[in-house]
C-alpha positions in Angstrom: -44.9 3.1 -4.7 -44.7 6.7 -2.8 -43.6 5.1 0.2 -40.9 3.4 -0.5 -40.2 6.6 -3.3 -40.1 8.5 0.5 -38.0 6.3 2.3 -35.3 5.9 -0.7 -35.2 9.5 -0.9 -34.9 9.6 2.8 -31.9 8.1 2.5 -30.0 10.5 -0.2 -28.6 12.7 2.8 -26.6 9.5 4.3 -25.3 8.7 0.7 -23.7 11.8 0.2 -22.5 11.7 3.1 -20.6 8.3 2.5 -19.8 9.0 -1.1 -18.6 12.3 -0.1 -16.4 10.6 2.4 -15.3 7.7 0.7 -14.0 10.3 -2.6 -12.4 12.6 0.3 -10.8 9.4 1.5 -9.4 8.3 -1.8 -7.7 12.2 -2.5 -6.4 12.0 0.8 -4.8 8.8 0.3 -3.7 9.7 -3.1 -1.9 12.2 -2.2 -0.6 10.4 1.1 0.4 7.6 -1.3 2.3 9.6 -4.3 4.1 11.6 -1.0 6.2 9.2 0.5 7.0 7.1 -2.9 10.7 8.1 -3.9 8.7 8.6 -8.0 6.2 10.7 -9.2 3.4 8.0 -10.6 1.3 10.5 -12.1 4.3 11.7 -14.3 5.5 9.0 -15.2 1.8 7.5 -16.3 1.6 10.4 -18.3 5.0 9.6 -20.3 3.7 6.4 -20.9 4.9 3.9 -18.1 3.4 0.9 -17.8 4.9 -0.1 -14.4 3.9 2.8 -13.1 0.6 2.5 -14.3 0.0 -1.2 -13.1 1.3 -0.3 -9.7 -0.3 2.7 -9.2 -4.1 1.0 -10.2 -3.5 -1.9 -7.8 -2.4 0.6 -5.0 -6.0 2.2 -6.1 -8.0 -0.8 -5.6 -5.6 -2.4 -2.6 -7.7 0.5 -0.8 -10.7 1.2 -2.5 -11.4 -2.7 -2.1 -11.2 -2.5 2.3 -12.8 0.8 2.3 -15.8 -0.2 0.3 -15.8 -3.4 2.4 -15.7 -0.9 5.7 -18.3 1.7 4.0 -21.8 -1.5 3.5 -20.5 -2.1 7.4 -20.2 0.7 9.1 -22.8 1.2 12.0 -21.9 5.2 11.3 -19.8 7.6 9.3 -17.4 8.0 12.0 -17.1 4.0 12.2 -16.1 4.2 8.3 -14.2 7.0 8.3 -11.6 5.2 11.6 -11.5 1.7 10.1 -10.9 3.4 6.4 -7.9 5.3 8.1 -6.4 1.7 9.3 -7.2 0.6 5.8 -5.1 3.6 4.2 -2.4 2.7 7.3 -2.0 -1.1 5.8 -1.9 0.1 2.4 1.1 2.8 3.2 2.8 0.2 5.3 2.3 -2.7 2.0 4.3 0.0 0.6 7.3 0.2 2.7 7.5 -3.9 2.9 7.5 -3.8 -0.5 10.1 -1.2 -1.1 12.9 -3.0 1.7 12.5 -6.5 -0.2 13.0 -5.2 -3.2 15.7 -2.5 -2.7 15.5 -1.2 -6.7 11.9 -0.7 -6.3 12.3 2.5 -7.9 14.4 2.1 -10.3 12.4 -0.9 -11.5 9.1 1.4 -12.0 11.4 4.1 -13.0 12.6 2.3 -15.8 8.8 0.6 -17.1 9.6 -2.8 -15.5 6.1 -4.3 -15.8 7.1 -6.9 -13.3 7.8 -4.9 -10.9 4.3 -3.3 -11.1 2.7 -6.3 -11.4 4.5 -7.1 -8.4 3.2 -4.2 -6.5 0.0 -4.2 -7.7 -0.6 -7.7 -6.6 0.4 -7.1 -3.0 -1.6 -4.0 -2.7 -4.3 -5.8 -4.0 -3.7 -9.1 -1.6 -3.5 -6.3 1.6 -6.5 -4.4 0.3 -8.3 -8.3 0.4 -6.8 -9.0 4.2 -7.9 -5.4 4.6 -11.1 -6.0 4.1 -11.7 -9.7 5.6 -10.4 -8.5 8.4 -12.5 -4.8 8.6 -15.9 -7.0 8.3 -17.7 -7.1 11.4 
C-alpha cells in the first residue's frame, strides 16, 4: 500500500501543475470571450437573462470539453497548454460565425431570447466536440 501511496503522491506536483493551467486557461479565455462579445454576459446573467445564461454555459463547456480532451493527452504541459490555445482560437472564431449568420445576435441575447442562446450554446458545444475529436492524438 506505501508504494503505490508514494507513487500517487509522486504525482501531486504534475497535477497542480495541469489544474493550475487548465483554471488559468479558463480565466483567460473568459475574459478573452466576454471581450470581444458586443454584451456584457456576466451583467446580464445577473439581471436575470436566460439567453445570456444558456449561451454563456455552452461557450463554457464548448472549451472546457476540448481542453479536457487535450489535458488526459498531452505528452507535456507545454503540449496542453498550445493545443488548448487552438481550442480557445476555434471557440472565439464559433463566435464570430455565429454572430455574421445571425446579424441580431445581440440584440436576441440582449433581449432574453432563449433561442438564440440555445442556439449559441449548441454550436459552442458541437465546436468544443470537433475540438476535441480532432485534438486526440
Amino acid at each position: 500500500m506505501e508504494p503505490l501511496l508514494s507513487y500517487s503522491l509522486s504525482n501531486f506536483p504534475a497535477y497542480l501543475a495541469y489544474a493550475g493551467s487548465l483554471a488559468v486557461l479558463m480565466t483567460v479565455f473568459v475574459l478573452i470571450y466576454v471581450w470581444i462579445t458586443p454584451y456584457k454576459e456576466i451583467g446580464l446573467i445577473r439581471a436575470g437573462n436566460s439567453a445570456a445564461a444558456l449561451s454563456f454555459s455552452g461557450v463554457l463547456i464548448g472549451f472546457a470539453i476540448p481542453v479536457s480532451s487535450v489535458a488526459a493527452s498531452a505528452g507535456s504541459l507545454l503540449d496542453m497548454l498550445m493545443w488548448s490555445a487552438i481550442a480557445l482560437v476555434g471557440q472565439l472564431l464559433a463566435f464570430l460565425v455565429a454572430s455574421r449568420l445571425m446579424g441580431d445576435l445581440r440584440q436576441g441575447i440582449e433581449h432574453d431570447k432563449a433561442s438564440y442562446g440555445i442556439l449559441l450554446a449548441g454550436l459552442s458545444i458541437t465546436t468544443g466536440m470537433i475540438n476535441a475529436a480532432s485534438l486526440t492524438y
